[in-house]
C-alpha positions as CSV (number, residue, x, y, z in Angstrom):
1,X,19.3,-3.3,2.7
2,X,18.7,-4.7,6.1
3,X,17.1,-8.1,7.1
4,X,13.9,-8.4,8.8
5,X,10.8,-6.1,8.3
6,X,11.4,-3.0,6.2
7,X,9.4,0.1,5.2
8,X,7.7,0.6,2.0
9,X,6.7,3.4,0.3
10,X,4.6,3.4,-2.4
11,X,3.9,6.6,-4.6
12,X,1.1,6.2,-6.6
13,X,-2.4,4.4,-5.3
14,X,-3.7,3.9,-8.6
15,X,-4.9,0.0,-9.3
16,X,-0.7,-0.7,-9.5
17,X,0.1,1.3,-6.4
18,X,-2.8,0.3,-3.9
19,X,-2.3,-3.8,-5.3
20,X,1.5,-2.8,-4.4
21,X,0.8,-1.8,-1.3
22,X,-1.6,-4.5,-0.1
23,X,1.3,-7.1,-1.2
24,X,4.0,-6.0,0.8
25,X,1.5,-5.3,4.1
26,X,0.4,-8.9,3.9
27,X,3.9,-10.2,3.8
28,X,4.5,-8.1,6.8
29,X,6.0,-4.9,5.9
30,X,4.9,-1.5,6.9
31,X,3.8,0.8,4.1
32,X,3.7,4.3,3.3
33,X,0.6,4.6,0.4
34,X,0.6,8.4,-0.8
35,X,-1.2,9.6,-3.2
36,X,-2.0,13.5,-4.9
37,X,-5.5,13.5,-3.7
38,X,-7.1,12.6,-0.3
39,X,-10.1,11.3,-1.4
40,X,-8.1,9.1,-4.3
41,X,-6.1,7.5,-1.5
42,X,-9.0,6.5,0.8
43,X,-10.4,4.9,-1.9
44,X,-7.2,2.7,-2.7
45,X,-8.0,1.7,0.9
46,X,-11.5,1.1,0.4
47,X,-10.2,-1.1,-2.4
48,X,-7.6,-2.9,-0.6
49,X,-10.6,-3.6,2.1
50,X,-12.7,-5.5,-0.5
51,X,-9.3,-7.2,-1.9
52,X,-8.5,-8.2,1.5
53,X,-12.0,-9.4,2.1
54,X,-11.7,-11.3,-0.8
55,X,-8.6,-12.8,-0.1
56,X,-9.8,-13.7,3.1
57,X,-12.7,-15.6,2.1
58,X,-10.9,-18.2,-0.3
59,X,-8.3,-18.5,3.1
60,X,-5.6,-16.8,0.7
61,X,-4.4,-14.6,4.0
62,X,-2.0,-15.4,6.1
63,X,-3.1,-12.1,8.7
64,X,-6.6,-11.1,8.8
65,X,-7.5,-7.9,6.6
66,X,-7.6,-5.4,9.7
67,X,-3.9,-6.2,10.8
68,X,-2.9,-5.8,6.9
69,X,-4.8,-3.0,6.8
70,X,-3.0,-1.6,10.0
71,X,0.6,-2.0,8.4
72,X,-0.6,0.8,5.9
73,X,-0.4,4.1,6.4
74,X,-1.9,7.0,3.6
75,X,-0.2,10.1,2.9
76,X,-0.5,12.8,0.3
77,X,3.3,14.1,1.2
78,X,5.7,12.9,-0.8
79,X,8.3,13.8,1.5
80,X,7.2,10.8,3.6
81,X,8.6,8.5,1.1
82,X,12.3,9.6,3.2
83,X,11.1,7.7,6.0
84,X,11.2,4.3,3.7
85,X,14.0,1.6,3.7
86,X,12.4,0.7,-0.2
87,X,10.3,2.9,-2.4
88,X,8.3,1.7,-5.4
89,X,7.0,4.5,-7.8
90,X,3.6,3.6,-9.4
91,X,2.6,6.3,-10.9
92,X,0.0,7.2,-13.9
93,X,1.6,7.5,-16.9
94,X,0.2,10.8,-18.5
95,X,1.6,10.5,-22.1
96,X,0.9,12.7,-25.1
């Protein structure tokens, strides 16, 4: 794996894969959210906005919230996971 920043895709932007997400953005890395549903992935974001916020009032942020927020990007392709040096699957679970 190479050193430095690398890119993260996480599939899934349920409350696993949007907390995911918002992890490896704060330390740095660009991510890759996607998610089945438009709507469902913008509001992961929403919710990573008001995590962020959150974070950032109790000085837990190293960044502030917009330039985490800027190191992730939303899809609903999963064939953007290729562009990814590390890709986490968070998916729902659907079990009979």
């Amino acid at each position: 794996m190479p050193t430095g920043r690398i890119t993260v895709a996480v599939i899934g932007n349920g409350i696993i894969g949007h907390g995911i997400s918002q992890v490896f953005a704060a330390a740095g890395h660009p991510v890759i959210m996607i998610g089945r549903d438009p709507a469902n992935v913008a509001k992961a974001v929403d919710n990573i906005r008001a995590s962020l916020a959150e974070f950032a009032a109790h000085r837990l942020l190293s960044d502030q919230p917009d330039a985490v927020l800027g190191r992730i990007r939303t899809s609903v392709r999963l064939a953007d996971a290729a562009e990814a040096d590390f890709v986490v699957e968070a998916v729902t679970e659907d079990t009979p």
